[in-house]
PyMOL Python script that loads the backbone (N, CA, C, O; Angstrom):
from pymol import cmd

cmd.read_pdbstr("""\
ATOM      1  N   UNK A   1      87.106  86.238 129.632  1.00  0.00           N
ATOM      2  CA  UNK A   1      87.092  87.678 129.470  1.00  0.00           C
ATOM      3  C   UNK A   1      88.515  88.231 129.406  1.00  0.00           C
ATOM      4  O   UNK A   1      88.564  89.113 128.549  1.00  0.00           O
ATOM      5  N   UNK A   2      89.593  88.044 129.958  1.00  0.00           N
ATOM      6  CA  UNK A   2      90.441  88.113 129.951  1.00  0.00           C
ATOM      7  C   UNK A   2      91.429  88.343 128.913  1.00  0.00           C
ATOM      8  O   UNK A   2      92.152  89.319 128.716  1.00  0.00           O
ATOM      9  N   UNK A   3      91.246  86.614 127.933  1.00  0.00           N
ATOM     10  CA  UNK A   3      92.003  86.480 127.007  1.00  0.00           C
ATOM     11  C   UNK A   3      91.414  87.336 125.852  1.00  0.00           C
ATOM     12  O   UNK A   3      92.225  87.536 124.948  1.00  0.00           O
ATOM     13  N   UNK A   4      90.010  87.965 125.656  1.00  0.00           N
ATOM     14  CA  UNK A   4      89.488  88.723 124.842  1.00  0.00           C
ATOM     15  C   UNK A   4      90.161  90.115 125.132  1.00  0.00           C
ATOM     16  O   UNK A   4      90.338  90.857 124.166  1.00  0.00           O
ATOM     17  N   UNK A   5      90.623  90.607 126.617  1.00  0.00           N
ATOM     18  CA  UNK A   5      90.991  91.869 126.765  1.00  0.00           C
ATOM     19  C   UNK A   5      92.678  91.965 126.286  1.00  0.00           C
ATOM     20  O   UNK A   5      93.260  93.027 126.066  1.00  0.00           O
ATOM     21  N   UNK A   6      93.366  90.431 126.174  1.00  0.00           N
ATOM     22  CA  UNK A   6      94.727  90.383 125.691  1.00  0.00           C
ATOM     23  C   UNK A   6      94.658  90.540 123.999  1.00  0.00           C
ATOM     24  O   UNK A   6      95.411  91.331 123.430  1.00  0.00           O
ATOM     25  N   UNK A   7      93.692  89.717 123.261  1.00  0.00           N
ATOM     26  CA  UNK A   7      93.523  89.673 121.856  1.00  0.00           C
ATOM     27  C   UNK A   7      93.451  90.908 121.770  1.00  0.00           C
ATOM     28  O   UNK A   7      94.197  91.439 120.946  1.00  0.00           O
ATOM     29  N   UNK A   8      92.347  91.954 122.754  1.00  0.00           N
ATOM     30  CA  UNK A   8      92.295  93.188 122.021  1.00  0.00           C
ATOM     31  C   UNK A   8      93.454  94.113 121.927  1.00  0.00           C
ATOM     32  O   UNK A   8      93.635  94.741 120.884  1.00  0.00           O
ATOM     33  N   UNK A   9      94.380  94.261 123.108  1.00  0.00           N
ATOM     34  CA  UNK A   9      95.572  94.612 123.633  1.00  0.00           C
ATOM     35  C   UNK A   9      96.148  94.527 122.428  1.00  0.00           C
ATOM     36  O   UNK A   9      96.335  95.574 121.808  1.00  0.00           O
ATOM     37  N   UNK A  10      96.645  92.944 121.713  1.00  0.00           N
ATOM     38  CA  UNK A  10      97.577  92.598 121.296  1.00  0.00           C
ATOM     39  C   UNK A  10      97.098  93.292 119.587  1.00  0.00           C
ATOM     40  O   UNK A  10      97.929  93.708 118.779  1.00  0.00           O
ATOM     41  N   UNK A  11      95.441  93.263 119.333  1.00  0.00           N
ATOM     42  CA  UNK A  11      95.540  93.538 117.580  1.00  0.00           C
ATOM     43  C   UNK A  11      95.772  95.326 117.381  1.00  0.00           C
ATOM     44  O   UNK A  11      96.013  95.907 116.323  1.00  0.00           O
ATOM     45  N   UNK A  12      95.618  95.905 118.690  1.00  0.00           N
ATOM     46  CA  UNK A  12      95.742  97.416 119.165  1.00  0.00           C
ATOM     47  C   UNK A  12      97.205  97.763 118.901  1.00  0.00           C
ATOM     48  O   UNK A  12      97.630  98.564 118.069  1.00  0.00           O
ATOM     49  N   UNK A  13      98.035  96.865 119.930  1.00  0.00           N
ATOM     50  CA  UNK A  13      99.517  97.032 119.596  1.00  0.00           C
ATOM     51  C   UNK A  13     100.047  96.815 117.559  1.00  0.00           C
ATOM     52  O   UNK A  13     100.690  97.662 116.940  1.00  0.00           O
ATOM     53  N   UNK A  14      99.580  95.610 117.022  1.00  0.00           N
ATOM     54  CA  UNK A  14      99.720  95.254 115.547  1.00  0.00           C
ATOM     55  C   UNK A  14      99.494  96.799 115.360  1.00  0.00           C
ATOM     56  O   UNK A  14     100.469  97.547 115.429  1.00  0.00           O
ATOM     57  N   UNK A  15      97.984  97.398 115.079  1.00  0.00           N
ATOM     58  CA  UNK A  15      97.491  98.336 114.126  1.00  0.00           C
ATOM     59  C   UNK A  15      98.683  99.670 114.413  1.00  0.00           C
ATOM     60  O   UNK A  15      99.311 100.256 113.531  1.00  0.00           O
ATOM     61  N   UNK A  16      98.746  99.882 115.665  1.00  0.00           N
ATOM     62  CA  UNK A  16     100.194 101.063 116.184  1.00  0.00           C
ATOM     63  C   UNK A  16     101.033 100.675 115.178  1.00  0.00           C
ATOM     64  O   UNK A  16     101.165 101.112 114.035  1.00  0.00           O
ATOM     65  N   UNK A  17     101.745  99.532 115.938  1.00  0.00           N
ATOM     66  CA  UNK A  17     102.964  99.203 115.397  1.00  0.00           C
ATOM     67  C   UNK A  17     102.990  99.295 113.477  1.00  0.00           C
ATOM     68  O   UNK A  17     104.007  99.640 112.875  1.00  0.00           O
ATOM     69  N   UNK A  18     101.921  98.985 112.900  1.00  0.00           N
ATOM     70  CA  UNK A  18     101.969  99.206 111.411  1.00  0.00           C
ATOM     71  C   UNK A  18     101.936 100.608 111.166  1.00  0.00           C
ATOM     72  O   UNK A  18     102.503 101.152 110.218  1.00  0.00           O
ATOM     73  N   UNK A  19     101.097 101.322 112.251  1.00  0.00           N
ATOM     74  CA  UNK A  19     100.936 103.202 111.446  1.00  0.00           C
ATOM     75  C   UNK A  19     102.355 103.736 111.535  1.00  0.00           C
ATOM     76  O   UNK A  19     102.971 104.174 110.564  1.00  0.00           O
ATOM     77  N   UNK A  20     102.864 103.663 112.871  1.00  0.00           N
ATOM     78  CA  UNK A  20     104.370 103.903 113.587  1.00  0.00           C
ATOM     79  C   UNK A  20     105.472 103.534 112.130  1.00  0.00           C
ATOM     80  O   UNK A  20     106.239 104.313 111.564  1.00  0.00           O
ATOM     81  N   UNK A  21     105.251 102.356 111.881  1.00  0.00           N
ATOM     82  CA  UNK A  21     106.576 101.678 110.894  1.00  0.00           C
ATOM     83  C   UNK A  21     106.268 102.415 109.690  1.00  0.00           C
ATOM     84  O   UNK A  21     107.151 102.871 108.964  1.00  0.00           O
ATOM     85  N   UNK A  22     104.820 102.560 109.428  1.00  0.00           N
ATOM     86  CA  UNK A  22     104.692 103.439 107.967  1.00  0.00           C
ATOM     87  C   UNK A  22     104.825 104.987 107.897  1.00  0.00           C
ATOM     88  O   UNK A  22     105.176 105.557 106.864  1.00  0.00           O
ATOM     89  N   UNK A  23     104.598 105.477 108.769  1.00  0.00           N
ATOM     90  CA  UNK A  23     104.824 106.850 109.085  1.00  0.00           C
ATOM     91  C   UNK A  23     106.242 107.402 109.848  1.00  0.00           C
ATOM     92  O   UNK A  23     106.768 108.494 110.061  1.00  0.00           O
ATOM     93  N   UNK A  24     106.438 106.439 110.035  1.00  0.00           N
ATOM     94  CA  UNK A  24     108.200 106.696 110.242  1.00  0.00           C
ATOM     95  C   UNK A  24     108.978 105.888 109.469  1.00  0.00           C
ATOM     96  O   UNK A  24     110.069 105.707 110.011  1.00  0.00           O
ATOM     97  N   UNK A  25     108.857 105.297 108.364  1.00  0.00           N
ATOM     98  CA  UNK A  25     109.545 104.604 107.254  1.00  0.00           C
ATOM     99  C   UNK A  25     110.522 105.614 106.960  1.00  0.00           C
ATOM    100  O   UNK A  25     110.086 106.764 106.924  1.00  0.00           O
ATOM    101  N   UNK A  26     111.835 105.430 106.727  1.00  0.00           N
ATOM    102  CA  UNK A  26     112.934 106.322 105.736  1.00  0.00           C
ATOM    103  C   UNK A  26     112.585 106.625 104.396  1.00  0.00           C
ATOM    104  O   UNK A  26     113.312 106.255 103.475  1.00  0.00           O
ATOM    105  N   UNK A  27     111.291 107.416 104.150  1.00  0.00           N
ATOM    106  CA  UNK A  27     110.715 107.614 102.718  1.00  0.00           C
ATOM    107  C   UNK A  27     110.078 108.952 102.603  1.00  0.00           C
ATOM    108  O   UNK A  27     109.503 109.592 103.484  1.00  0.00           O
ATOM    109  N   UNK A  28     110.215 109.155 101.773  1.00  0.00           N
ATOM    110  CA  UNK A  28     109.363 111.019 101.440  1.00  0.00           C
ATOM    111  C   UNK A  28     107.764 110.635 102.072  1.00  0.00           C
ATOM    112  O   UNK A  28     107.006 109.680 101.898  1.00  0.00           O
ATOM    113  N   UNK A  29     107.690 111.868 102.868  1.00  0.00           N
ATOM    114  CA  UNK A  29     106.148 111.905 103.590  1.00  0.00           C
ATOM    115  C   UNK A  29     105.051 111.646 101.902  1.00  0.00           C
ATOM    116  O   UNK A  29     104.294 110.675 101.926  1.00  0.00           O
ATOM    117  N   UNK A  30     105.059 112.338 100.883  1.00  0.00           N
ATOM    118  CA  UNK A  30     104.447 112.268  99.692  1.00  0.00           C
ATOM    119  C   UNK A  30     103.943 110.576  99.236  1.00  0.00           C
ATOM    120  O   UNK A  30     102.940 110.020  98.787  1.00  0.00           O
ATOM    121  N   UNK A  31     105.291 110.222  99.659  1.00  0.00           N
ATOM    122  CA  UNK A  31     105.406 108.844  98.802  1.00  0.00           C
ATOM    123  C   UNK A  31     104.545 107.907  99.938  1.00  0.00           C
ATOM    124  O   UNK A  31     103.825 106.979  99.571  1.00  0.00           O
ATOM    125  N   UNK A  32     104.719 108.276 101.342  1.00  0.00           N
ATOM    126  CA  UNK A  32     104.066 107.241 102.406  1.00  0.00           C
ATOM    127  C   UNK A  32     102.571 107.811 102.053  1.00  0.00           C
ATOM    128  O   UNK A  32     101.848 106.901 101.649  1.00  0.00           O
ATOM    129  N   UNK A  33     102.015 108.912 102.095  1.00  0.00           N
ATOM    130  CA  UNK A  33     100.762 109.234 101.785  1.00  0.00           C
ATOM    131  C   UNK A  33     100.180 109.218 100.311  1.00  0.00           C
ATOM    132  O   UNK A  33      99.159 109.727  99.850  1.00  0.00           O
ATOM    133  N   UNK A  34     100.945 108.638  99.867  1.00  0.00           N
ATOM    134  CA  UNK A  34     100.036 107.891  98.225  1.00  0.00           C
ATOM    135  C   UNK A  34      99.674 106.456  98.802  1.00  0.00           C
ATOM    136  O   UNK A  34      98.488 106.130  98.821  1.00  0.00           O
ATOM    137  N   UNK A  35     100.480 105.736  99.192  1.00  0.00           N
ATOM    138  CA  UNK A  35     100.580 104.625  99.549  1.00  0.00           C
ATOM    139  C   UNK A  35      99.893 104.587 100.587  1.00  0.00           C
ATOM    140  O   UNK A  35     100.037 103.409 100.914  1.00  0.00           O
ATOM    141  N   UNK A  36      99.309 105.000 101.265  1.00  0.00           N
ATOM    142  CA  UNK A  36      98.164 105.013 102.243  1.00  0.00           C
ATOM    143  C   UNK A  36      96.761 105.430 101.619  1.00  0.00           C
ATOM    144  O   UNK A  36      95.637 105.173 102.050  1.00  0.00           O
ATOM    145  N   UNK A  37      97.081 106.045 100.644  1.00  0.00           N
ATOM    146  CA  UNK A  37      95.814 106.725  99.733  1.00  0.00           C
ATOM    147  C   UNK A  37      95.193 105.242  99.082  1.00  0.00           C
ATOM    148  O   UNK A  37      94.029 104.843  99.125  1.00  0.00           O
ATOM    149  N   UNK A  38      96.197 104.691  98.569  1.00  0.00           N
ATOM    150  CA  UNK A  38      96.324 103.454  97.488  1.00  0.00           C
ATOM    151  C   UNK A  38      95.635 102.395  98.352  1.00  0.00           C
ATOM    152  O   UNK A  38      94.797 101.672  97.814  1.00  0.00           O
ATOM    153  N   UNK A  39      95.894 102.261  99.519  1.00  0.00           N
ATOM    154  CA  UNK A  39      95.616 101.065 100.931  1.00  0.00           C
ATOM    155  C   UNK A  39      93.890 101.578 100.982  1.00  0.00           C
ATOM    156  O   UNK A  39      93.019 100.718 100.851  1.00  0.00           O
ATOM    157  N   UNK A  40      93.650 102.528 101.112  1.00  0.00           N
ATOM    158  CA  UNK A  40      92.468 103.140 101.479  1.00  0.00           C
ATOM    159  C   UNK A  40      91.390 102.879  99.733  1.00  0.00           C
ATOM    160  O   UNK A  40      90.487 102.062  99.551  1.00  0.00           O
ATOM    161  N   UNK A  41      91.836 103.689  98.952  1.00  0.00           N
ATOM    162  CA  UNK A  41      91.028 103.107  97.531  1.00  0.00           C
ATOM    163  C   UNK A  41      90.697 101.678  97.681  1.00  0.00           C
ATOM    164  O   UNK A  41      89.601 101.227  98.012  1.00  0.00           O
ATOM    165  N   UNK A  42      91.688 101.067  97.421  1.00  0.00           N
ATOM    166  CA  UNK A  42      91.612  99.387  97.393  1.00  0.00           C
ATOM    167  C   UNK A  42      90.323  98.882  98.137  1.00  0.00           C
ATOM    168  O   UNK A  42      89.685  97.893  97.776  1.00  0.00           O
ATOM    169  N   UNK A  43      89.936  99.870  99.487  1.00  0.00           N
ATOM    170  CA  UNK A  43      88.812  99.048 100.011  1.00  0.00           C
ATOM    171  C   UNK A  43      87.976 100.290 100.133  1.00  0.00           C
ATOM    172  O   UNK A  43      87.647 100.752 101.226  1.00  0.00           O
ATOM    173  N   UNK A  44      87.532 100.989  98.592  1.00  0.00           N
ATOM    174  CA  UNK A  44      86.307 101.856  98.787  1.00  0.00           C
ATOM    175  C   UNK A  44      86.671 103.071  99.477  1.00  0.00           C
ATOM    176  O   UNK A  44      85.730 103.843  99.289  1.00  0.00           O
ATOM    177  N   UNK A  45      87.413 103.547 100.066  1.00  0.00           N
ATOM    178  CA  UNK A  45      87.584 104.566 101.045  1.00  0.00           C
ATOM    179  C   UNK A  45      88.660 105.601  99.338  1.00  0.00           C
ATOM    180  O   UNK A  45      89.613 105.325  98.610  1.00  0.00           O
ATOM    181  N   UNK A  46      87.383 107.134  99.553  1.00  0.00           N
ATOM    182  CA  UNK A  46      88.365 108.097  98.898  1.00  0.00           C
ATOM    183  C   UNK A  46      88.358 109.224  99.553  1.00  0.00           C
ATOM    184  O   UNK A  46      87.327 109.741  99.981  1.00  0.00           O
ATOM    185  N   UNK A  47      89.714 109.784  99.709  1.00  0.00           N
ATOM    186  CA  UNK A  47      89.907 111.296 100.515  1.00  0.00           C
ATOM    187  C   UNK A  47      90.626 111.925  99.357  1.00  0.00           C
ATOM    188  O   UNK A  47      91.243 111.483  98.389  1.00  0.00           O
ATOM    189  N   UNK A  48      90.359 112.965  99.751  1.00  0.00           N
ATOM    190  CA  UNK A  48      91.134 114.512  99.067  1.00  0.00           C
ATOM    191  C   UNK A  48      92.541 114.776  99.736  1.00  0.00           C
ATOM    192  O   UNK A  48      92.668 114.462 100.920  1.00  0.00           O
ATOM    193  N   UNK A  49      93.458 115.254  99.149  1.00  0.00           N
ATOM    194  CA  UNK A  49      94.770 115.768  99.536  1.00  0.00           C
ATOM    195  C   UNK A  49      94.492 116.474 101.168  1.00  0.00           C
ATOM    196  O   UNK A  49      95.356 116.481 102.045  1.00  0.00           O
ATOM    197  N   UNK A  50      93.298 116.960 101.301  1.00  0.00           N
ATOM    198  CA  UNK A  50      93.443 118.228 102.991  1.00  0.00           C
ATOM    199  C   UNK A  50      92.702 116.912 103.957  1.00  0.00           C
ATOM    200  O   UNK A  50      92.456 116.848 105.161  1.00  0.00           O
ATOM    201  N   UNK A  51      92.492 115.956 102.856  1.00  0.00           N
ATOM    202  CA  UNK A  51      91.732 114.745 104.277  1.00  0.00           C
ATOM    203  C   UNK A  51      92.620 114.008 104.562  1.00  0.00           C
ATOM    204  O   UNK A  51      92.743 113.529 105.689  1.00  0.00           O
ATOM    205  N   UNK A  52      93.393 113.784 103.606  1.00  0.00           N
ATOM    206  CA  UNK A  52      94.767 112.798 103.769  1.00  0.00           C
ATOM    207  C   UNK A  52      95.571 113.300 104.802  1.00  0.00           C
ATOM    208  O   UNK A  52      95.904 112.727 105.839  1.00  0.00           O
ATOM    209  N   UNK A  53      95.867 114.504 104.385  1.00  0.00           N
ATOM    210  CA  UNK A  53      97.017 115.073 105.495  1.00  0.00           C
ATOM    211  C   UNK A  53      96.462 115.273 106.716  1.00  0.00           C
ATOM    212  O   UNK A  53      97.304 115.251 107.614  1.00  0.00           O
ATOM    213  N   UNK A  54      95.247 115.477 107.105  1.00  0.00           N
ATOM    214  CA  UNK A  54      94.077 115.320 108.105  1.00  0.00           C
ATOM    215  C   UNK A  54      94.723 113.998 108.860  1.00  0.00           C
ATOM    216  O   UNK A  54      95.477 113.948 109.831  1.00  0.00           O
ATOM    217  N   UNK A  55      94.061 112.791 107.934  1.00  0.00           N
ATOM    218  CA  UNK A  55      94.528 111.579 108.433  1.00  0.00           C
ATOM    219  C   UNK A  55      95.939 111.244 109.193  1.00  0.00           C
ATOM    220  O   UNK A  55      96.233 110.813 110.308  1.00  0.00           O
ATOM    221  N   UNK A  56      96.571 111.604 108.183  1.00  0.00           N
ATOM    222  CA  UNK A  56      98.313 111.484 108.680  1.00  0.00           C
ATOM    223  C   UNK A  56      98.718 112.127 109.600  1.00  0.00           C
ATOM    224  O   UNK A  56      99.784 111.795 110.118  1.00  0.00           O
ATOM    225  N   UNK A  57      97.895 113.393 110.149  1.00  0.00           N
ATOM    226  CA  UNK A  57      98.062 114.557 111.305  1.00  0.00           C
ATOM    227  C   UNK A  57      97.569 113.590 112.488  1.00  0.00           C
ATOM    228  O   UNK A  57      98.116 113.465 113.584  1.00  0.00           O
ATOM    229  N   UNK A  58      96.296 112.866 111.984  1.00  0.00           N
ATOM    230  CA  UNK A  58      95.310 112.103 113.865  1.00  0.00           C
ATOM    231  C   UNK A  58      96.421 111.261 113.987  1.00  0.00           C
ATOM    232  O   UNK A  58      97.124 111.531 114.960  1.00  0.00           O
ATOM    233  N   UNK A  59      96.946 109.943 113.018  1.00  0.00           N
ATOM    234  CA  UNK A  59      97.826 108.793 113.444  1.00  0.00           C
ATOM    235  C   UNK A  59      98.618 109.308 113.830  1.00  0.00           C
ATOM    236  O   UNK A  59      98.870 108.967 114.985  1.00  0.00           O
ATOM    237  N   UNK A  60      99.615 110.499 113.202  1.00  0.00           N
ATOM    238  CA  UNK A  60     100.749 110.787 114.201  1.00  0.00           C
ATOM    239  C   UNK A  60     100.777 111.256 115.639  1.00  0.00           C
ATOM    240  O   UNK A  60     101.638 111.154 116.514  1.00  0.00           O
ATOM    241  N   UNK A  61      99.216 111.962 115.608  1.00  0.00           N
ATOM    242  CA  UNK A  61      98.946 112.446 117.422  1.00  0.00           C
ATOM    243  C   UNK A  61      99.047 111.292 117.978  1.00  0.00           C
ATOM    244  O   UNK A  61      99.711 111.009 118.975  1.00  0.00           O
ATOM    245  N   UNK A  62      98.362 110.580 117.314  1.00  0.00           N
ATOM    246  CA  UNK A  62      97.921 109.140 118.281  1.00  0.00           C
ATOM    247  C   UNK A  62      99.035 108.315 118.758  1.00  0.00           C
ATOM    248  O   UNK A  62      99.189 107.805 119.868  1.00  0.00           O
ATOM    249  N   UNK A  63      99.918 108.271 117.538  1.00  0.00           N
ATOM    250  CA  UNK A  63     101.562 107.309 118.001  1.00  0.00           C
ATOM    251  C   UNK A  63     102.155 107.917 119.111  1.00  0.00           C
ATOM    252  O   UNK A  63     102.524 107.382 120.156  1.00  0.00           O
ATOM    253  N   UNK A  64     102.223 109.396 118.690  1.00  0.00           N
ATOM    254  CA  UNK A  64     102.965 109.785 120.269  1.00  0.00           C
ATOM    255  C   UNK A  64     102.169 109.984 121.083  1.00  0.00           C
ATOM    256  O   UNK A  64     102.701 110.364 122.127  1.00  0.00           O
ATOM    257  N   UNK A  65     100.834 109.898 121.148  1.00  0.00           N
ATOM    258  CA  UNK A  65      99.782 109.984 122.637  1.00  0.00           C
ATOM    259  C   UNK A  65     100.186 108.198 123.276  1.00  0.00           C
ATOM    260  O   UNK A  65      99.859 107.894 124.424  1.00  0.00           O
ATOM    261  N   UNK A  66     100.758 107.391 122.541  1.00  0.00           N
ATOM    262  CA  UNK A  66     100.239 106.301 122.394  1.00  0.00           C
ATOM    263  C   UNK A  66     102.338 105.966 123.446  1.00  0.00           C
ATOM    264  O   UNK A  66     102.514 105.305 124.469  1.00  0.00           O
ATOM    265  N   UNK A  67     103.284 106.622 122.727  1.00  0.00           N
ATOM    266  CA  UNK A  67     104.369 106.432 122.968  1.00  0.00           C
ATOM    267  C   UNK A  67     104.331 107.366 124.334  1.00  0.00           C
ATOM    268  O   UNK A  67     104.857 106.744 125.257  1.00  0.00           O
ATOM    269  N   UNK A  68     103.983 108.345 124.637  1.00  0.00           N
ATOM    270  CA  UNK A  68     104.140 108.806 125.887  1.00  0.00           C
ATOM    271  C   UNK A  68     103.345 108.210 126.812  1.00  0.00           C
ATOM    272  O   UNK A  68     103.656 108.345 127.995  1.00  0.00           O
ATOM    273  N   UNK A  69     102.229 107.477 126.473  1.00  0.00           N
ATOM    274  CA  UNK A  69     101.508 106.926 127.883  1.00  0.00           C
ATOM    275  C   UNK A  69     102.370 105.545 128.311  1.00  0.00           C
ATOM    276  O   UNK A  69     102.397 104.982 129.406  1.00  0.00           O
ATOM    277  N   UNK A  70     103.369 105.046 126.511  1.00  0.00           N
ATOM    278  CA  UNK A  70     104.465 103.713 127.098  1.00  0.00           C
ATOM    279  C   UNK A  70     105.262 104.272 128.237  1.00  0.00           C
ATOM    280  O   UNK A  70     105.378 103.456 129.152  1.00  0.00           O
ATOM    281  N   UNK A  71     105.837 105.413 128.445  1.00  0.00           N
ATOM    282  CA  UNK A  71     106.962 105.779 128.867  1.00  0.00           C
ATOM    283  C   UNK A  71     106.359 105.894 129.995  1.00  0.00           C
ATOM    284  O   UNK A  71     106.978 106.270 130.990  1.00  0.00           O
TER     285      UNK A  71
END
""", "prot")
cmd.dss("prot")
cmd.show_as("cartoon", "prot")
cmd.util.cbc("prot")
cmd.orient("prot")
């Protein structure tokens, strides 16, 4: 039970650590949210411009809900 609560820990930390690096990339917010649009098509998933920015609004709560409970 344990090592299932570390796997989960550890694929929790991955999925952060990828939204974090893409949403704080040195790149125009436009250009990271096509490219998340593009990630999302690829597997069936379509949003509108006010769902996207929707989206990009929860991950960023979440990184810093996620960075202040590190601290």
């Amino acid at each position: 039970m344990k090592a299932v609560n570390y796997f989960l820990a550890f694929l929790s930390g991955v999925a952060i650590g990828s939204c974090a690096g893409l949403l704080l990339a040195p790149e125009k917010g436009a250009d990271t949210r096509e490219r998340i649009a593009e990630a999302l098509r690829k597997r069936g998933i379509r949003l509108n411009r006010k769902e996207m920015d929707a989206l990009v609004s929860d991950i960023s709560e979440e990184l810093s809900n996620a960075a202040e409970a590190a601290e």
